[in-house]
C-alpha positions in Angstrom: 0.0 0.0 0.0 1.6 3.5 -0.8 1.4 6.5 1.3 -0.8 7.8 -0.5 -3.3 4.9 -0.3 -2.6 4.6 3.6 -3.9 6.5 6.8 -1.7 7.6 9.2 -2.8 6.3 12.7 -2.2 6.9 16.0 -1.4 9.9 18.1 1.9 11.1 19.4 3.5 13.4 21.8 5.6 15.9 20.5 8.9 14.2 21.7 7.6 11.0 19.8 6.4 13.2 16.8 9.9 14.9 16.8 11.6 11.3 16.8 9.3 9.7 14.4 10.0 12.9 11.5 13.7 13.7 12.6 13.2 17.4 13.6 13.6 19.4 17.1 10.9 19.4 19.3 12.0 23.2 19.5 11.4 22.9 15.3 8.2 21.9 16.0 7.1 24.6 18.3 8.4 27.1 16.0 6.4 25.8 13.5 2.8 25.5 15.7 4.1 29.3 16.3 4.1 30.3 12.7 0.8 28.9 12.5 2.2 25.8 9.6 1.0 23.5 11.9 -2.7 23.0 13.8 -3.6 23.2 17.4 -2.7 19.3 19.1 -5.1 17.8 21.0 -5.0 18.3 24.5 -5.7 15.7 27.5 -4.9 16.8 30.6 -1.5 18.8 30.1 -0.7 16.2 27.5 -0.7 17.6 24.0 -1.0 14.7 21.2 -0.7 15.1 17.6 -2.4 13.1 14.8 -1.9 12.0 10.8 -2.7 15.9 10.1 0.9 17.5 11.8 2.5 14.2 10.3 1.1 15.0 6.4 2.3 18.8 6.7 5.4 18.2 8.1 5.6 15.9 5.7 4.7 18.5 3.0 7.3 21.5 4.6 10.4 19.2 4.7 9.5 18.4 0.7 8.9 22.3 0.3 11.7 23.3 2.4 14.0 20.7 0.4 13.1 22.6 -2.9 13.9 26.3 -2.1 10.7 27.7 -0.8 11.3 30.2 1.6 8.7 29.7 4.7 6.5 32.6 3.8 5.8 30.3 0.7 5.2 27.6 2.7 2.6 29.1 5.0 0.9 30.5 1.8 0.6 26.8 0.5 -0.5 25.4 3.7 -3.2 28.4 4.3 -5.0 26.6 1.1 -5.3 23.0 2.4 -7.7 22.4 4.9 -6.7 21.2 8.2 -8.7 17.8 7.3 -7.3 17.3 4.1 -6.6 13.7 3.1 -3.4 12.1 2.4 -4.2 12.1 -1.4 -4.8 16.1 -1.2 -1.6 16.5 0.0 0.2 14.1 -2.9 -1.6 16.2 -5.8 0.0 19.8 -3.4 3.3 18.4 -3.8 3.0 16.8 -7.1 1.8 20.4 -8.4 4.7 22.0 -6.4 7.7 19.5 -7.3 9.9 21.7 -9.3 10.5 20.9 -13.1 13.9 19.8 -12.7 14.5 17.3 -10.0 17.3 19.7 -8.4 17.5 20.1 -4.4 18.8 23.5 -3.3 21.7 24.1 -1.0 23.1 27.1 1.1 26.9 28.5 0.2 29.1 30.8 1.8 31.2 32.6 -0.5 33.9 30.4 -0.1 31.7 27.6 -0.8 30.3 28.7 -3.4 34.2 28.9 -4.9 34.8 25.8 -4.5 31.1 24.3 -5.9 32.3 26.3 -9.2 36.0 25.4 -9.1 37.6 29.1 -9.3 37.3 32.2 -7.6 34.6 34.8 -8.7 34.5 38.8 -8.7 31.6 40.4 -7.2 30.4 41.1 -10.8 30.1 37.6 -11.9 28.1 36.6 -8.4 25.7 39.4 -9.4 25.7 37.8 -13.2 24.5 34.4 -10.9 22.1 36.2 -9.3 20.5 37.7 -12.6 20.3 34.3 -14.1 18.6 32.6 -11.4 21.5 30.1 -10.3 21.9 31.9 -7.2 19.8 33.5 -4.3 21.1 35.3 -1.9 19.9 34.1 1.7 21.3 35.8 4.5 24.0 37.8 5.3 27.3 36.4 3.0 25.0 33.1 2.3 23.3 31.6 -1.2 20.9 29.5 -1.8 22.2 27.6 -5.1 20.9 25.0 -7.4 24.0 22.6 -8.4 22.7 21.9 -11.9 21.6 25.4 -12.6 24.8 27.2 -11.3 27.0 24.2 -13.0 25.0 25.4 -16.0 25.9 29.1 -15.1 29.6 29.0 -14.2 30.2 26.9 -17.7 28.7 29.9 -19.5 30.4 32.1 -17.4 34.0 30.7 -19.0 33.1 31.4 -22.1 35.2 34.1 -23.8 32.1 36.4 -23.9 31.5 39.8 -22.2 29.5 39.7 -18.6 26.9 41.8 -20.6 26.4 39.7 -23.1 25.4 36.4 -21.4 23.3 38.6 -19.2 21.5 40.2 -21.5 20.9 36.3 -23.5 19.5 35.4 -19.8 17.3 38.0 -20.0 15.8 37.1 -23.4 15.6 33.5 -22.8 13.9 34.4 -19.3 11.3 36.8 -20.9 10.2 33.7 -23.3 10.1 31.5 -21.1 7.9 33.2 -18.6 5.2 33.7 -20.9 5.9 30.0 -21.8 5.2 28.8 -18.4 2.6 31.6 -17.7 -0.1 29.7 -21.0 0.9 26.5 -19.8 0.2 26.9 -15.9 -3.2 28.9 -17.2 -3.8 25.5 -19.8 -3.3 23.6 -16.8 -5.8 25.7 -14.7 -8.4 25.4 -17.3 -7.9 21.5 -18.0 -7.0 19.8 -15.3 -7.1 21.6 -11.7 -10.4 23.3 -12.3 -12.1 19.1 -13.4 -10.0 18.2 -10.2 -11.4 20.8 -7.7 -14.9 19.8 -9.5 -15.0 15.8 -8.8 -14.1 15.5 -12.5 -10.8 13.6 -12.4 -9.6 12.3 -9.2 -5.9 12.9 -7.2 -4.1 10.1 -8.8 -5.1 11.3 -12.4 -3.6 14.5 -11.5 -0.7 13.3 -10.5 0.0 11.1 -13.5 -0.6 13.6 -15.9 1.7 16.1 -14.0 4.5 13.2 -13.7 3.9 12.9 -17.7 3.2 16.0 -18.6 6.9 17.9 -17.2 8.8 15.8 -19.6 7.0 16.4 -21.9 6.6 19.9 -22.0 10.0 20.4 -21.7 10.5 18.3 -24.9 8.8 20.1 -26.5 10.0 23.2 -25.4 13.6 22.2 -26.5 12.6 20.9 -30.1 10.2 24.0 -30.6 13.6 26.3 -29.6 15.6 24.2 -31.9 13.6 24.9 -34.7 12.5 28.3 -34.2 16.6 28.9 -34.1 17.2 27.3 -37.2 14.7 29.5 -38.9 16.2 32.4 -37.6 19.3 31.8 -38.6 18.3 30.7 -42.1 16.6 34.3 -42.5 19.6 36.0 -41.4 21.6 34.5 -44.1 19.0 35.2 -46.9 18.2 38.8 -45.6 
């Protein structure tokens, strides 16, 4: 049976619930205090919690593990009710799971030196920045996708001027918003409006997003590919 298909059961305290996910209790409170997490039950002076602090835990570490900052988080969580099933939750995070299965991590400076394999001026960390292979988080610390800034930092040895990559980023960025802008409105329209309807149920939404990401980005590539081709074919025979 798969954890979607399963209940959670019983009820634990919050050292047991702090054991059975791997965070602090202290984690935990800070959570309840940011209002990610639900009121426990109390018995006595006993508070116990249930399958619903387990799923959005669950939920915040996956969030968490893919860059969103924890005002994102508590914007997600605001729209899932507290009695939400586990299958509510798997369509949440199937629609949230970022395109490219890439985990973030945090960089100091010298870290981040050493992820890239040279030492980097302040205009080429700002170059990072514009391109999205960086985020700065923190005083001196980045939050940095390894395929994204490997991506980057090969670009970045290119004998090409600073401006000029920056200014291709900014192209390819301005495409590729309104790309994913029509698609996430397609997918509005055709699949999470039937969903929130009774149309199509949780799993079907989930396939079609596990499908769909390849897919789209397939397509993406051979539509770039060709539209490139063109372009440079009219050059020539302007």
């Amino acid at each position: 049976m798969s954890s979607v298909e399963a209940a959670i059961d019983g009820e634990l305290t919050v050292d047991e619930l702090a054991a059975r996910t791997g965070m602090t209790v202290r984690t935990l409170r800070f959570y309840a205090s940011e209002g990610l997490l639900p009121p426990p039950q109390r018995r006595g002076r006993v508070a116990y919690y249930d399958a619903r602090h387990r799923l959005r835990l669950d939920l915040i570490r996956t969030l968490q593990e893919h860059g969103y900052t924890l005002s994102a988080i508590q914007r997600v969580l605001a729209r899932i009710p507290e009695n939400a099933t586990p299958a509510e939750y798997a369509v949440q995070s199937a629609v949230l799971t970022p395109w490219l299965p890439d985990q973030t991590e945090e960089l100091d400076r010298a870290g981040l030196e050493r992820r890239i394999g040279q030492r980097i001026e302040d205009e080429q960390v700002d170059y990072l920045v514009a391109v999205g292979a960086l985020e700065r988080h923190g005083d001196g610390m980045f939050r940095a996708s390894p395929a994204l800034l490997g991506h980057a930092a090969e670009l970045m040895r290119l004998p090409v001027p600073q401006s000029v990559l920056r200014e291709s980023a900014e192209i390819i960025d301005e495409h590729a918003t309104a790309v994913a802008d029509g698609l996430t409105d397609l997918f509005a329209r055709a699949i999470w409006g039937p969903y929130q309807r009774g149309e199509i149920d949780h799993e079907q939404v989930v396939a079609i997003l596990d499908r769909m990401r390849p897919l789209a980005l397939q397509g993406l590539l051979g539509a770039f590919a060709r539209a490139a081709d063109a372009a440079a074919h009219r050059r020539l025979e302007s």
